[in-house]
mmCIF file of the N, C-alpha and C atoms, coordinates in Angstrom:
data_MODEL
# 
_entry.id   MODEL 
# 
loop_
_atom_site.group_PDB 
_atom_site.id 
_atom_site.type_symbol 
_atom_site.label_atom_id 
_atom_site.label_alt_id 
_atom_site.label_comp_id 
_atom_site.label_asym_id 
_atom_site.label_entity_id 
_atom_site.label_seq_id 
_atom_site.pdbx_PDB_ins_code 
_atom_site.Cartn_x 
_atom_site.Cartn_y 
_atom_site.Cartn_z 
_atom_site.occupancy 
_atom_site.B_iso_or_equiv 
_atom_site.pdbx_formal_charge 
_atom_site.auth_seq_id 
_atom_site.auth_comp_id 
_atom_site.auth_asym_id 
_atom_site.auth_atom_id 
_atom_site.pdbx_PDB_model_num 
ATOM 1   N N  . UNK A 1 1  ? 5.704  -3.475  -7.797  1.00 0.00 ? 1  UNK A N  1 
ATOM 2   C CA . UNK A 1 1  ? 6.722  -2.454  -7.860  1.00 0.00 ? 1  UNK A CA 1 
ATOM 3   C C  . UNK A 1 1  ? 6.762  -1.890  -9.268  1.00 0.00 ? 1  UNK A C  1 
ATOM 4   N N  . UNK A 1 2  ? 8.216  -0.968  -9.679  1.00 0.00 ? 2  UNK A N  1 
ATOM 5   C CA . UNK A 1 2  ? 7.968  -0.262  -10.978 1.00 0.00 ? 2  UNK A CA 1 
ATOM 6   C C  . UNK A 1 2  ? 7.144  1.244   -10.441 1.00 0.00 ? 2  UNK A C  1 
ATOM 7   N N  . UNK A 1 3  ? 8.117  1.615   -11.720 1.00 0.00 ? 3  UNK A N  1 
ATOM 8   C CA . UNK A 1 3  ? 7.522  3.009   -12.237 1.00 0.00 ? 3  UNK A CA 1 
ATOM 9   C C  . UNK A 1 3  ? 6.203  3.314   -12.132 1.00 0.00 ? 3  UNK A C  1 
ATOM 10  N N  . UNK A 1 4  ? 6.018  4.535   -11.059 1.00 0.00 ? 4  UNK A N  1 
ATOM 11  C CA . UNK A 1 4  ? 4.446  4.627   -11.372 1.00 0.00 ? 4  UNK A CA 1 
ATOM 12  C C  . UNK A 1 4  ? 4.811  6.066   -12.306 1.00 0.00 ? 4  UNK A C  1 
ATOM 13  N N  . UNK A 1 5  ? 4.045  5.887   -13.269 1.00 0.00 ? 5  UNK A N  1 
ATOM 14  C CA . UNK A 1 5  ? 4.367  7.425   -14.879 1.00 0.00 ? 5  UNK A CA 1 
ATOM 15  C C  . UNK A 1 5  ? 3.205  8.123   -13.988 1.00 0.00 ? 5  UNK A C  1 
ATOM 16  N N  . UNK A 1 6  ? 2.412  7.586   -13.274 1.00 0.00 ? 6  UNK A N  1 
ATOM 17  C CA . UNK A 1 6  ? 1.313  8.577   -13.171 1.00 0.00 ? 6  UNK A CA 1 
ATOM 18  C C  . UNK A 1 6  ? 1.731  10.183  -12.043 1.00 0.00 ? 6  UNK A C  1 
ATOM 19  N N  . UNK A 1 7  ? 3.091  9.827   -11.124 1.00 0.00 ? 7  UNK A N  1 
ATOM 20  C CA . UNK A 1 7  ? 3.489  10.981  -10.718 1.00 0.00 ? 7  UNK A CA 1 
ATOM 21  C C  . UNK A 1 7  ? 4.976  11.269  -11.626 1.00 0.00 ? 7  UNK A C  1 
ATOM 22  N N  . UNK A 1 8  ? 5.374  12.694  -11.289 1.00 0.00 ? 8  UNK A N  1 
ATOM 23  C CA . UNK A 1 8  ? 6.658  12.774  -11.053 1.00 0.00 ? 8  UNK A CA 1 
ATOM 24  C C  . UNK A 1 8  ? 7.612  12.489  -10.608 1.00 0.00 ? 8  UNK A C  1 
ATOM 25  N N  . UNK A 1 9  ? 8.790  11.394  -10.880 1.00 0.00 ? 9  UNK A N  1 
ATOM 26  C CA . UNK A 1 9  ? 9.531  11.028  -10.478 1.00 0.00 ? 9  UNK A CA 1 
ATOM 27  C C  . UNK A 1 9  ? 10.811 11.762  -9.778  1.00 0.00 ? 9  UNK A C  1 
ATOM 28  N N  . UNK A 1 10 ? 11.140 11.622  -8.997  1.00 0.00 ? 10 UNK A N  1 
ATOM 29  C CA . UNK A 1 10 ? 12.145 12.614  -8.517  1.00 0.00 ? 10 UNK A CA 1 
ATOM 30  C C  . UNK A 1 10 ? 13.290 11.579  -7.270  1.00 0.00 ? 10 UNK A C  1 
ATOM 31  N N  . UNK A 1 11 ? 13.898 12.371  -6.522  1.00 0.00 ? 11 UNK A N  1 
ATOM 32  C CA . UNK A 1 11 ? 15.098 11.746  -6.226  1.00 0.00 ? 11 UNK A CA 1 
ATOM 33  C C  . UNK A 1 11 ? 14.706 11.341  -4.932  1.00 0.00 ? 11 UNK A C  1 
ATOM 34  N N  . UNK A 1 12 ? 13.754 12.105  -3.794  1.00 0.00 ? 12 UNK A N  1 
ATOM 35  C CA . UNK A 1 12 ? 13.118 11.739  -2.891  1.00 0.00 ? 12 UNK A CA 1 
ATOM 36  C C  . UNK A 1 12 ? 12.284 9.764   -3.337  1.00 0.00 ? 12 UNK A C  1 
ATOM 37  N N  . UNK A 1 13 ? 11.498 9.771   -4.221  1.00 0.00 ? 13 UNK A N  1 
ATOM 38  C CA . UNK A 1 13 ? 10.757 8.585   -4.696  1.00 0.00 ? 13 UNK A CA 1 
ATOM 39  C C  . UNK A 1 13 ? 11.579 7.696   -4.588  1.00 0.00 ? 13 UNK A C  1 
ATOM 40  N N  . UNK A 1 14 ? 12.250 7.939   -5.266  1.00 0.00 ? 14 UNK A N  1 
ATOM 41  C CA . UNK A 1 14 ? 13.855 6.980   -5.576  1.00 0.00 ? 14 UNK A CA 1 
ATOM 42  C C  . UNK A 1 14 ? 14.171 6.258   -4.723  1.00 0.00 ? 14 UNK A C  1 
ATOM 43  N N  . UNK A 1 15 ? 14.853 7.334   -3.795  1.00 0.00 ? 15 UNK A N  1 
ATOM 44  C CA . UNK A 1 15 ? 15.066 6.836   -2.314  1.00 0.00 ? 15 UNK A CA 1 
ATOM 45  C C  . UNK A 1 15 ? 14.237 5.956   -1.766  1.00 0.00 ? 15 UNK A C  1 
ATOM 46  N N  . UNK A 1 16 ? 12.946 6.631   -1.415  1.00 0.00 ? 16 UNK A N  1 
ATOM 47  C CA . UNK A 1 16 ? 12.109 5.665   -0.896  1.00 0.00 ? 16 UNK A CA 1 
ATOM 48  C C  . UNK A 1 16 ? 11.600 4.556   -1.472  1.00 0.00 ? 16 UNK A C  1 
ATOM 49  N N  . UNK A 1 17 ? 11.879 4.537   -2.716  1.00 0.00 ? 17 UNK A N  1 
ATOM 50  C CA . UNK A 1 17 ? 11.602 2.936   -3.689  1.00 0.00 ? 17 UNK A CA 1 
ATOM 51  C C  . UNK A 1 17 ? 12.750 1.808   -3.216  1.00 0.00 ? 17 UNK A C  1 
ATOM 52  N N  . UNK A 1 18 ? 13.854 2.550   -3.203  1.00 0.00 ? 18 UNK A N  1 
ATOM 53  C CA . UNK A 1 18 ? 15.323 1.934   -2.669  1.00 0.00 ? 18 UNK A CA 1 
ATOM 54  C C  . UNK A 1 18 ? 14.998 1.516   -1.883  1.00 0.00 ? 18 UNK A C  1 
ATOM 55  N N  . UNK A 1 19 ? 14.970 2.231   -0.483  1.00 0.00 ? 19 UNK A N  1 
ATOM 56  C CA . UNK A 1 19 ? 14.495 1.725   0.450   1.00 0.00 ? 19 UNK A CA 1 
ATOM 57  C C  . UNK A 1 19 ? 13.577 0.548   0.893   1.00 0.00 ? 19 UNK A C  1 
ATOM 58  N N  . UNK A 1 20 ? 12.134 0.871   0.227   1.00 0.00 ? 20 UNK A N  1 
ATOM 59  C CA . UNK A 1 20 ? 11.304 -0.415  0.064   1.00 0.00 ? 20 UNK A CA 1 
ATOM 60  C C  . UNK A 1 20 ? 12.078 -1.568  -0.367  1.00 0.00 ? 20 UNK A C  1 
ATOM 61  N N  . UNK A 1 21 ? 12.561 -1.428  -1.216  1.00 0.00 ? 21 UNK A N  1 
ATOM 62  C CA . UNK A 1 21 ? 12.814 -3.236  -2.009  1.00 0.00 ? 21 UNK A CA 1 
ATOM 63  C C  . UNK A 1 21 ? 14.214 -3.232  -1.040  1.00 0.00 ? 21 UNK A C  1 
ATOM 64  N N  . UNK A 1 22 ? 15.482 -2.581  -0.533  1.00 0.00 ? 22 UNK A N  1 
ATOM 65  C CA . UNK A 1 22 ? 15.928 -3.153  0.160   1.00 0.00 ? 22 UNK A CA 1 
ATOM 66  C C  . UNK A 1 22 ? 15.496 -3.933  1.428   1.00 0.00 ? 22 UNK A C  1 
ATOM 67  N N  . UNK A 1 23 ? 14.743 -3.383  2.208   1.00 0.00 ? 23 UNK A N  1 
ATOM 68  C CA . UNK A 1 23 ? 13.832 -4.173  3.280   1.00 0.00 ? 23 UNK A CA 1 
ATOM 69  C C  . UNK A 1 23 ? 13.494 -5.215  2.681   1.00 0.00 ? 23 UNK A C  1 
ATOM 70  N N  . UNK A 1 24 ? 13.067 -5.362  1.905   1.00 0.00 ? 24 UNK A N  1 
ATOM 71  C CA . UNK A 1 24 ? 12.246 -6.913  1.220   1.00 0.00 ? 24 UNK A CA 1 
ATOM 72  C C  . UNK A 1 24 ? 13.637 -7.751  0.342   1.00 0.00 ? 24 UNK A C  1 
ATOM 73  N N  . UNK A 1 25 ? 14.557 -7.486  0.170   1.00 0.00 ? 25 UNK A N  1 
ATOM 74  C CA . UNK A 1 25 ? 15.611 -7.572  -0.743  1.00 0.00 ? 25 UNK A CA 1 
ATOM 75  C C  . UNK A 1 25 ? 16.958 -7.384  0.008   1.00 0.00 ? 25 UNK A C  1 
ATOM 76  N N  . UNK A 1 26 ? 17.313 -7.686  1.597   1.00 0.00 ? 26 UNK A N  1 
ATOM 77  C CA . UNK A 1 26 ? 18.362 -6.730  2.043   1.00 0.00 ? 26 UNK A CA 1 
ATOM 78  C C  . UNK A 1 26 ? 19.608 -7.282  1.078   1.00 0.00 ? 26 UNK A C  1 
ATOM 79  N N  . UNK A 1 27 ? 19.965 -8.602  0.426   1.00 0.00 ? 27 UNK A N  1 
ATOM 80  C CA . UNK A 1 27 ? 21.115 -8.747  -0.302  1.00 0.00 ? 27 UNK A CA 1 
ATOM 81  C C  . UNK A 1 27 ? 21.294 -7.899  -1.514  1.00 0.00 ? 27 UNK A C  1 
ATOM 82  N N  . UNK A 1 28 ? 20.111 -7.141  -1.678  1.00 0.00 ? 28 UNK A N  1 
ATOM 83  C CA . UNK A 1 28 ? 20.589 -6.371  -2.795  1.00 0.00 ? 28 UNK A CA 1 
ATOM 84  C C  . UNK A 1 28 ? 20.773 -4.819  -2.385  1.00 0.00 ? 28 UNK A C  1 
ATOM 85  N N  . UNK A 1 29 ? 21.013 -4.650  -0.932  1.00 0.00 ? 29 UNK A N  1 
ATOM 86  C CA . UNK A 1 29 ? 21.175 -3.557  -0.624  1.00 0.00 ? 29 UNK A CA 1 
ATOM 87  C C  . UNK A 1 29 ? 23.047 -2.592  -1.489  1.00 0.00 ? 29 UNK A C  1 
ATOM 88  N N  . UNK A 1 30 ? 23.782 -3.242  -1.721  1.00 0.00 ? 30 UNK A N  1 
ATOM 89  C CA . UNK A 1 30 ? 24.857 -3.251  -2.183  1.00 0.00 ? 30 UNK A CA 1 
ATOM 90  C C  . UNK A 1 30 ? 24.584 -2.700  -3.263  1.00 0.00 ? 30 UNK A C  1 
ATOM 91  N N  . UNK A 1 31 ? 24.164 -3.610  -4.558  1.00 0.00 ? 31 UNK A N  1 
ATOM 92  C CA . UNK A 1 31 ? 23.677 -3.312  -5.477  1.00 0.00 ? 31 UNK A CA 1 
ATOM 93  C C  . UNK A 1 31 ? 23.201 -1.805  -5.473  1.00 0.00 ? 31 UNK A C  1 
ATOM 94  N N  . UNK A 1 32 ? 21.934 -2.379  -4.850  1.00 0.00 ? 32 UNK A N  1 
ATOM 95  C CA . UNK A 1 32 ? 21.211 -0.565  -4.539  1.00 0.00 ? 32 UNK A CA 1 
ATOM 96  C C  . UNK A 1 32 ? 21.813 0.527   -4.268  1.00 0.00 ? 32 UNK A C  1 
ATOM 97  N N  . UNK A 1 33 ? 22.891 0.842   -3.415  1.00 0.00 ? 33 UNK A N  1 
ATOM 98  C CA . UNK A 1 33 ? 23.399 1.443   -3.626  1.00 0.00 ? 33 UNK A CA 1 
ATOM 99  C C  . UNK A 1 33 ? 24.409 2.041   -4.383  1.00 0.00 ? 33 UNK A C  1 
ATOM 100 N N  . UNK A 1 34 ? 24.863 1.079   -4.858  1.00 0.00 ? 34 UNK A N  1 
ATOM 101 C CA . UNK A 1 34 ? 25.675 1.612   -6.281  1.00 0.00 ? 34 UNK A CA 1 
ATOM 102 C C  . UNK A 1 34 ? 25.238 2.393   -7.734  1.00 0.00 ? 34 UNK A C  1 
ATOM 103 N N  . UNK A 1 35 ? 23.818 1.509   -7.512  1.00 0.00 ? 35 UNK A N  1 
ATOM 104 C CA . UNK A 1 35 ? 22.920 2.086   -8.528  1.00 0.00 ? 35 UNK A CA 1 
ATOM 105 C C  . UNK A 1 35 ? 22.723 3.625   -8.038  1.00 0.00 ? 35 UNK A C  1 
ATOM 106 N N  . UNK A 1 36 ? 22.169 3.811   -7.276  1.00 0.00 ? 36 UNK A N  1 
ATOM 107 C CA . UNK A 1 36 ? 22.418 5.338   -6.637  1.00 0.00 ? 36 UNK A CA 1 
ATOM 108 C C  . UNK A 1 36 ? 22.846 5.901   -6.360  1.00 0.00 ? 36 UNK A C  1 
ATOM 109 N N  . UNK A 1 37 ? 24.342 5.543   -6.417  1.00 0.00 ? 37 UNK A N  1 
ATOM 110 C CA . UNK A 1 37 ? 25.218 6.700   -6.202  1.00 0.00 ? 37 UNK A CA 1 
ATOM 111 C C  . UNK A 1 37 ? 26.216 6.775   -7.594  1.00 0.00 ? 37 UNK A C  1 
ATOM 112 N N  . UNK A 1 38 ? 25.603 5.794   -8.834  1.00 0.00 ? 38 UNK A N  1 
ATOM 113 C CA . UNK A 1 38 ? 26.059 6.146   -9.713  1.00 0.00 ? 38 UNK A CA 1 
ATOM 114 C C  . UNK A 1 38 ? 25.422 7.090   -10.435 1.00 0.00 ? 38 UNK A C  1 
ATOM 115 N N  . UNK A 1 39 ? 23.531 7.244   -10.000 1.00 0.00 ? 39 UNK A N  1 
ATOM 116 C CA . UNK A 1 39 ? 22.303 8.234   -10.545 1.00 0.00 ? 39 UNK A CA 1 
ATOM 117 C C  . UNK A 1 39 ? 22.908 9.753   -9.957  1.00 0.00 ? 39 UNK A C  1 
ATOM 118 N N  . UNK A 1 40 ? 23.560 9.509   -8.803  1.00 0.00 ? 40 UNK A N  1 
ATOM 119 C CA . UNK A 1 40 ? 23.302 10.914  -8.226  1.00 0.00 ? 40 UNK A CA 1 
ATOM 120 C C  . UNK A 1 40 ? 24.892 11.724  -9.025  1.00 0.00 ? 40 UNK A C  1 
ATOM 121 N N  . UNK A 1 41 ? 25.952 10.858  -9.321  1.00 0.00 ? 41 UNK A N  1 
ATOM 122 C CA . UNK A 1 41 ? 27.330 11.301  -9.753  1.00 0.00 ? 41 UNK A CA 1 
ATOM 123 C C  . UNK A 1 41 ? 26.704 11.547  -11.424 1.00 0.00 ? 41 UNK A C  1 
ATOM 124 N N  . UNK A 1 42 ? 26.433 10.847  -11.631 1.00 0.00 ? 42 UNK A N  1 
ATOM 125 C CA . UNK A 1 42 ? 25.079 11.516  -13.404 1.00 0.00 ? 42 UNK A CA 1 
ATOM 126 C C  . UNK A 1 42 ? 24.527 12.136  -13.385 1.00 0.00 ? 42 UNK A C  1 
ATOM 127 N N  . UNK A 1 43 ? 23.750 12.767  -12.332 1.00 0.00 ? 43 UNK A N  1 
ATOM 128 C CA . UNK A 1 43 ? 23.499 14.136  -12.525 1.00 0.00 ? 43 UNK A CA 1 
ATOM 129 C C  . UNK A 1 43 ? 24.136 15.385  -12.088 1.00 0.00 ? 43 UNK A C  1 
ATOM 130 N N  . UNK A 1 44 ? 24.791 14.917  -11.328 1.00 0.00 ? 44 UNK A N  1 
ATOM 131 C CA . UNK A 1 44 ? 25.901 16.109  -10.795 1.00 0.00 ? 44 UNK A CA 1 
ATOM 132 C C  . UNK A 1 44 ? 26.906 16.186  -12.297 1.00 0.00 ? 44 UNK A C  1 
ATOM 133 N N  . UNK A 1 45 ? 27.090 15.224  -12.825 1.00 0.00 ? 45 UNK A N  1 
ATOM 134 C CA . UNK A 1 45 ? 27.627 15.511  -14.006 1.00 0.00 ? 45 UNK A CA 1 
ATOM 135 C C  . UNK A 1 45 ? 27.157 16.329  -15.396 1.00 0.00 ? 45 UNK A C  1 
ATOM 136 N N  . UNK A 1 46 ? 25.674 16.239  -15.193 1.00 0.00 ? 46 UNK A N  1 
ATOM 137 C CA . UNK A 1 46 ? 24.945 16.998  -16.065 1.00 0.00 ? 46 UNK A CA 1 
ATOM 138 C C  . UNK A 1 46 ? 24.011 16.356  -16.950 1.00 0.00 ? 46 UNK A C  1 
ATOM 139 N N  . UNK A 1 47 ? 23.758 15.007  -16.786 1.00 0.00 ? 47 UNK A N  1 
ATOM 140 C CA . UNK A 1 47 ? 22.516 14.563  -16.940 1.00 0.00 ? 47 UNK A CA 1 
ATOM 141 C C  . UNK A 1 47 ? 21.422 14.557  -16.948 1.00 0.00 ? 47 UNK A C  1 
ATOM 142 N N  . UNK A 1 48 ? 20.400 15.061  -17.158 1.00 0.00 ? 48 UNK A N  1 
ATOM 143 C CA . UNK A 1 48 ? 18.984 15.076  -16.887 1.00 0.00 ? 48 UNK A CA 1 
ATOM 144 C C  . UNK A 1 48 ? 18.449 14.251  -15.683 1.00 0.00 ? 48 UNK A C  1 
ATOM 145 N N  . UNK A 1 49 ? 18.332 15.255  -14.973 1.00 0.00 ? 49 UNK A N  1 
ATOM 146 C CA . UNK A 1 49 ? 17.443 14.415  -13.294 1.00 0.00 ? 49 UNK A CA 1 
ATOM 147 C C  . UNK A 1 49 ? 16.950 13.613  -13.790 1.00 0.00 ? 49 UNK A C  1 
ATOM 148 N N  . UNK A 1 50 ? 15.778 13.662  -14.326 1.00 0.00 ? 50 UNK A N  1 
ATOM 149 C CA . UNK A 1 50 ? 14.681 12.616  -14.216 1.00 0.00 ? 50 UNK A CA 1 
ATOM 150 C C  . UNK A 1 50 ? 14.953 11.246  -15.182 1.00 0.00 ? 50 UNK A C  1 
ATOM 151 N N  . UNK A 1 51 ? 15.620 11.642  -16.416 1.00 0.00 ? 51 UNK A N  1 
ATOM 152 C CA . UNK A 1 51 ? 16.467 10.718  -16.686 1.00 0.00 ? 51 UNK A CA 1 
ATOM 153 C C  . UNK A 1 51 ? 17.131 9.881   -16.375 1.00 0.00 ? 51 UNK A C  1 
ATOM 154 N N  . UNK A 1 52 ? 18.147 9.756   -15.227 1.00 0.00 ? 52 UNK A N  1 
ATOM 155 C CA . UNK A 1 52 ? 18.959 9.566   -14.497 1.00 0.00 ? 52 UNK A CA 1 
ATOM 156 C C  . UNK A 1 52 ? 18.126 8.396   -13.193 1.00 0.00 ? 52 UNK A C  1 
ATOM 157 N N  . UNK A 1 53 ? 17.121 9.004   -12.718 1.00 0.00 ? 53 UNK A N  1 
ATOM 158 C CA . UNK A 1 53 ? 16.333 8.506   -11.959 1.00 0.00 ? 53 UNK A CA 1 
ATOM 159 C C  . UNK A 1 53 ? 15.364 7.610   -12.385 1.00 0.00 ? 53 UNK A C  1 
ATOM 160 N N  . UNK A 1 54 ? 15.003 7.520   -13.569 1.00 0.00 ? 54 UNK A N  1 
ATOM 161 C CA . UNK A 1 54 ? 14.094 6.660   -13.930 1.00 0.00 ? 54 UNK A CA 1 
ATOM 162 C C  . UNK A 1 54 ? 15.136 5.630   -14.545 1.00 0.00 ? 54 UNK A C  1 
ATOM 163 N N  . UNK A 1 55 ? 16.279 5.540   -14.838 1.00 0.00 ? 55 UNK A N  1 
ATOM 164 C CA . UNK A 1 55 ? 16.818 4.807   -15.304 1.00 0.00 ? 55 UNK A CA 1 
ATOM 165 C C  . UNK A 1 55 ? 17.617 3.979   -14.270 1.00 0.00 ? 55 UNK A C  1 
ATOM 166 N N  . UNK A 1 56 ? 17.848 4.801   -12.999 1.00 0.00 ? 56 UNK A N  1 
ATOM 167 C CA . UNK A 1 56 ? 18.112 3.815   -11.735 1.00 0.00 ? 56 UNK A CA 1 
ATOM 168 C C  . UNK A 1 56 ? 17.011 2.805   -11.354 1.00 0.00 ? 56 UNK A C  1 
ATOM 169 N N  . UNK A 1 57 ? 15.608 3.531   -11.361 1.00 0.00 ? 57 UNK A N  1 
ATOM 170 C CA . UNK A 1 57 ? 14.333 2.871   -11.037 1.00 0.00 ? 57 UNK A CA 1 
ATOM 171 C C  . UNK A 1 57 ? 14.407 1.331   -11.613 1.00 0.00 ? 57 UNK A C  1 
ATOM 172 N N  . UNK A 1 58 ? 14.638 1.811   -13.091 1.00 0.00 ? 58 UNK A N  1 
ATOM 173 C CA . UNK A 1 58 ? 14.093 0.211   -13.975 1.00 0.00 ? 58 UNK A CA 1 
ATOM 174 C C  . UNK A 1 58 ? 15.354 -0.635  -13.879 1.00 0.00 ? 58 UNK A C  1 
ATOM 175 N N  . UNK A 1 59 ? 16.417 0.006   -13.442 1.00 0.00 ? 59 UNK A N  1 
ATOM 176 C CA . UNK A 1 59 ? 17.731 -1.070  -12.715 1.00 0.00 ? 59 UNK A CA 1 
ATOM 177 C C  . UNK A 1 59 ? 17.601 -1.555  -11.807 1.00 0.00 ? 59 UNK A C  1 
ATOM 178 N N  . UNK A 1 60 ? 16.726 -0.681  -10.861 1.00 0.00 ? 60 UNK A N  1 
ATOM 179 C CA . UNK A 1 60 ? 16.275 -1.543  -9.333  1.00 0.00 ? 60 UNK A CA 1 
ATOM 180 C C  . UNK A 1 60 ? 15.311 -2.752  -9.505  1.00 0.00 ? 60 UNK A C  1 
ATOM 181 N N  . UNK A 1 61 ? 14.393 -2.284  -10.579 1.00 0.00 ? 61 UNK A N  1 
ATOM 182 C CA . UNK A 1 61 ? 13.207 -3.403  -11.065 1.00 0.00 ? 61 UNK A CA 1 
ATOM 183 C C  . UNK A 1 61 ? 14.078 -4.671  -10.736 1.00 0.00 ? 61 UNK A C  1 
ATOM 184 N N  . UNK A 1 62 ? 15.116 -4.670  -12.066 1.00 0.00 ? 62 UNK A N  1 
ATOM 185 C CA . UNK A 1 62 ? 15.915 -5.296  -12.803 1.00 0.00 ? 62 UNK A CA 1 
ATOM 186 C C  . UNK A 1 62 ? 16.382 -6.567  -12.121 1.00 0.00 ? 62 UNK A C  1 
ATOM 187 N N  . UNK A 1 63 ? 17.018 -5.763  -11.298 1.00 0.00 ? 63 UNK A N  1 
ATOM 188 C CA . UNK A 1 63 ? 17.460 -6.596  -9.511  1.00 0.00 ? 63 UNK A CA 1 
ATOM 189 C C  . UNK A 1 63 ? 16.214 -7.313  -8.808  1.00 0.00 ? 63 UNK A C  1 
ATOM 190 N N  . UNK A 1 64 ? 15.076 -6.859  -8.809  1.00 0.00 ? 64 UNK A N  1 
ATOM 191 C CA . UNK A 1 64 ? 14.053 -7.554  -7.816  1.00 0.00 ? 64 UNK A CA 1 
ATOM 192 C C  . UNK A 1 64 ? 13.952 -8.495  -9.024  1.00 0.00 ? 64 UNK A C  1 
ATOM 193 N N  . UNK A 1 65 ? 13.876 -8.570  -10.251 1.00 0.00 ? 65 UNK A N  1 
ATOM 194 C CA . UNK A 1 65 ? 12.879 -9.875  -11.178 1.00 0.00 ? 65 UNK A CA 1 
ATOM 195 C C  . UNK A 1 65 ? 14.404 -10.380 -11.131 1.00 0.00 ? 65 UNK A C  1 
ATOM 196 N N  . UNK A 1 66 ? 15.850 -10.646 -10.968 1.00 0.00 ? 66 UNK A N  1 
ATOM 197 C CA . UNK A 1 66 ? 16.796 -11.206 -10.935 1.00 0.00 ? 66 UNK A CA 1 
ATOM 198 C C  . UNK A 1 66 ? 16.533 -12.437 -9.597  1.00 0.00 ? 66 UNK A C  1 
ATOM 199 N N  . UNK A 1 67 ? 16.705 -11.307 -8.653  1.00 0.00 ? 67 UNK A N  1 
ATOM 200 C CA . UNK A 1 67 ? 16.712 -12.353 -7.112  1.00 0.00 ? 67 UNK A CA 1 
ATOM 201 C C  . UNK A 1 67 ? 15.279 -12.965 -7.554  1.00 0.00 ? 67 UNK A C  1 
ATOM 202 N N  . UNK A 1 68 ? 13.874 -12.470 -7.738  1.00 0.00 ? 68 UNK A N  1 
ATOM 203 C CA . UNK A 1 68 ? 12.409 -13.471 -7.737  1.00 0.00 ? 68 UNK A CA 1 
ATOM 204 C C  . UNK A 1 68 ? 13.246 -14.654 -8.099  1.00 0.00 ? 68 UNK A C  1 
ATOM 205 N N  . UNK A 1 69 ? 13.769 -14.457 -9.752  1.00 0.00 ? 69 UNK A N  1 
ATOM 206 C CA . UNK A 1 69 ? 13.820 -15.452 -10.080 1.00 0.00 ? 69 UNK A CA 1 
ATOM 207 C C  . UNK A 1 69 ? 14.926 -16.427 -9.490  1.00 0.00 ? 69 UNK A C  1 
ATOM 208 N N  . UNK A 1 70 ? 15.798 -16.580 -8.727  1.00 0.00 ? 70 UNK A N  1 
ATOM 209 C CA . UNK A 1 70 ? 16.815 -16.953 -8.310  1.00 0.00 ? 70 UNK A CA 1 
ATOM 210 C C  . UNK A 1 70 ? 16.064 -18.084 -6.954  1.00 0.00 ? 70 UNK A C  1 
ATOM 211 N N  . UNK A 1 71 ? 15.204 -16.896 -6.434  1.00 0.00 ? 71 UNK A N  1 
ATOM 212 C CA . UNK A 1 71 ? 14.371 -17.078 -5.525  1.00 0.00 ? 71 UNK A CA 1 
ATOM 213 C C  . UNK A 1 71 ? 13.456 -18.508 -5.756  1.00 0.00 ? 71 UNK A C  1 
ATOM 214 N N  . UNK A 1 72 ? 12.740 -18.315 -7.053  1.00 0.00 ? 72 UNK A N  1 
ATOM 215 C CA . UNK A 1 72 ? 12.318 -19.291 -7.499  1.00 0.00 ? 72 UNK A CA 1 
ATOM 216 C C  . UNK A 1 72 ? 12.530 -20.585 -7.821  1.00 0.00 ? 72 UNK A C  1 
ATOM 217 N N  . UNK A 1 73 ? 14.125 -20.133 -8.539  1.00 0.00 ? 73 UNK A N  1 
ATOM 218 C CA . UNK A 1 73 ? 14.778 -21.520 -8.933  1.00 0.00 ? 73 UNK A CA 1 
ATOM 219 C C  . UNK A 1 73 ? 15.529 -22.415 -8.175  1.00 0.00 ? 73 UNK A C  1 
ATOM 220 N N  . UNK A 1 74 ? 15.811 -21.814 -6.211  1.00 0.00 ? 74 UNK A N  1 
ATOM 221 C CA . UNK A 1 74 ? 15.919 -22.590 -5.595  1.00 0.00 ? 74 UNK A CA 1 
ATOM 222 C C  . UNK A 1 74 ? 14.892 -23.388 -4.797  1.00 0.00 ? 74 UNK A C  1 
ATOM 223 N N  . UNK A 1 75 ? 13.556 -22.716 -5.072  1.00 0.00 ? 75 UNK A N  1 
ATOM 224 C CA . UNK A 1 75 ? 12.133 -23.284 -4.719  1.00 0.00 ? 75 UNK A CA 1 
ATOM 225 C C  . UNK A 1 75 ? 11.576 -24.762 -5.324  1.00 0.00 ? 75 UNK A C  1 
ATOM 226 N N  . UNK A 1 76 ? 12.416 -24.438 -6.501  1.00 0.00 ? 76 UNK A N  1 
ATOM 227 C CA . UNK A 1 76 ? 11.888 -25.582 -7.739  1.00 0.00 ? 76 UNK A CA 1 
ATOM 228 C C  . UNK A 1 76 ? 11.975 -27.072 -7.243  1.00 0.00 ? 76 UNK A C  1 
# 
C-alpha cells in the first residue's frame, strides 16, 4: 500500500484506497471515514486538493502499520 507519486492523486484514488484497506481492515472502517470526511470539509474549506488528499492517504497508511502491528503483537 502507500502513495503511488508516480500518478496523480485525486479524490476518486482516495476513495478507492479507502475502500481497499477497509475490506482488508473492516475495524478501521470508522477511522476511515473520519479521515475523509475531515479531507473533504478541508477542502471545501479552501485547502489545497491534493494536499488534503495525500495527507488523508499517509493517515490511512498510518492506521494499516497501527492494526499490522497490533495484529502482530497478539500473534507473538
Amino acid at each position: 500500500m502507500g502513495i503511488n507519486t508516480d500518478n496523480f492523486i485525486n479524490m476518486t484514488n482516495l476513495i478507492e484506497y479507502a475502500n481497499e484497506v477497509i475490506k482488508k481492515y473492516p475495524v478501521l472502517e470508522s477511522d476511515i471515514q473520519g479521515l475523509l470526511d475531515l479531507c473533504i470539509m478541508e477542502i471545501e474549506e479552501g485547502s489545497p486538493e491534493t494536499h488534503e488528499i495525500e495527507l488523508c492517504w499517509t493517515d490511512i497508511d498510518q492506521l494499516v502499520k497501527e492494526e499490522d502491528a497490533k495484529i502482530l503483537s497478539r500473534n507473538i
